[in-house]
N, C-alpha and C positions, 0 to 999 in steps of 0.2 A: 321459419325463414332460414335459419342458417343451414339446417338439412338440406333444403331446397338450393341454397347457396353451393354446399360441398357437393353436393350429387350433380350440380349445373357446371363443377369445375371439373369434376371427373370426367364427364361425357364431353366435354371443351378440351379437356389433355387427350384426348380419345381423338377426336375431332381437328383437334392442332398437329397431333404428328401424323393425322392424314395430310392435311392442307402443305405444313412445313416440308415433310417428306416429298411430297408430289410437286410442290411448285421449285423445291432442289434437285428432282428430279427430271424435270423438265427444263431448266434454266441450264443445267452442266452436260448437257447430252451434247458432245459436239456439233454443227453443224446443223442440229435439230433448228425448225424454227422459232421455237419460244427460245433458245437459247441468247437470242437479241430481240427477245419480246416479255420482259420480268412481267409490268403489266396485266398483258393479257395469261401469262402464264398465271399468275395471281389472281386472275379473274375463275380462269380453268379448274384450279385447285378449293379455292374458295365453295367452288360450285359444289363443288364434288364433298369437301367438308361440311359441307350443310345439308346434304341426304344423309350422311352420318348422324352429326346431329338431331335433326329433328328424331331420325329415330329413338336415339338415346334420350334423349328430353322428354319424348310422345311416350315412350314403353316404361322409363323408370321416375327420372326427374320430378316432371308436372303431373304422372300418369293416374292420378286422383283429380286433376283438374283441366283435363283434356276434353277436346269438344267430342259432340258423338258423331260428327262425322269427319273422319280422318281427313277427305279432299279438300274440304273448305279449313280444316286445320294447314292443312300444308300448302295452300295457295296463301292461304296469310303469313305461313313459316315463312315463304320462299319470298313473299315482298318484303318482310321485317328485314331478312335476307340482304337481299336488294342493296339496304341501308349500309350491311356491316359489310358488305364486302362494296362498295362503294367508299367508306371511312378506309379500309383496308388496300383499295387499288391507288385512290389518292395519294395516300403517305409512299408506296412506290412509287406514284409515277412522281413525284414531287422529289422522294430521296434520286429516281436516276436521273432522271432529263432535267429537273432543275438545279440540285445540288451536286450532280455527277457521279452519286456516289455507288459506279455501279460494281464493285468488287461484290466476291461472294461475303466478305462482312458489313460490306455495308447495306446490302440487299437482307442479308438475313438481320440486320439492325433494322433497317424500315420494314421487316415481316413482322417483329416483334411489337416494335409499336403501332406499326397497325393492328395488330391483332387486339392488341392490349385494348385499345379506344373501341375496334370493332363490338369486343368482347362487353365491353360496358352499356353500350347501347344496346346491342343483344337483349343479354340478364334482364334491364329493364323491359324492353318490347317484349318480351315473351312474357313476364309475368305479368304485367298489365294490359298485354292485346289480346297473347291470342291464348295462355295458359290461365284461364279466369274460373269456367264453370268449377264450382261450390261438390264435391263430391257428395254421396249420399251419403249419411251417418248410419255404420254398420249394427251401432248398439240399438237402435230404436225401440222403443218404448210401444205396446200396440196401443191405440186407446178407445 
């Protein structure tokens, strides 16, 4: 488990300075429209960090306990999904429109913990939903 822990953090620091990267990208663009939309900008980014993901998770991470078929792996990625970036769009829209706190430290303050809380429910839902199947044992014995 703890392998599976370090290699889920890797492909998450992989995954985060996409999301991070892309949703500062998108928020500081003059003019642009997410740049008065953190939210949905954070929904955008989120998105796009979880095609990341799943790859990284699917090919290295779980890749002994990945289903055999990739689409129904990844329609279940993309609902688990769903959940983290939902935990993740909440804590922004809650840090700007409720607390106001919409400077660029205080937006990249609610990235972080969002990310953090998203991050947890993740790790769980993927190892117990959708990264389950049992690999086959390579040493096997004939009998």
């Amino acid at each position: 488990m703890a392998i599976e822990m370090a290699k889920f953090g890797a492909v998450g620091a992989v995954a985060f300075l996409v999301n991070w990267g892309l949703f500062n990208l998108l928020t500081t663009v003059p003019g642009a429209w997410f740049a008065t939309q953190p939210t949905r900008a954070r929904i955008l980014a989120s998105c796009v960090a979880t095609v990341v993901a799943w790859l990284g998770n699917r090919y290295w991470t779980f890749r002994h306990k990945r289903q055999a078929n990739p689409v129904k792996e990844f329609v279940a990625f993309i609902l688990v999904n769903i959940g983290g970036i939902a935990i993740e769009a909440t804590v922004t829209w809650v840090s700007a429109w409720h607390l106001g706190y919409t400077t660029k430290l205080g937006l990249n303050v609610a990235f972080i913990v969002g990310t953090a809380l998203g991050t947890i429910f993740r790790f769980v839902m993927y190892k117990f939903t959708i990264f389950t199947n049992q690999a086959e044992p390579t040493n096997r014995q004939p009998t």
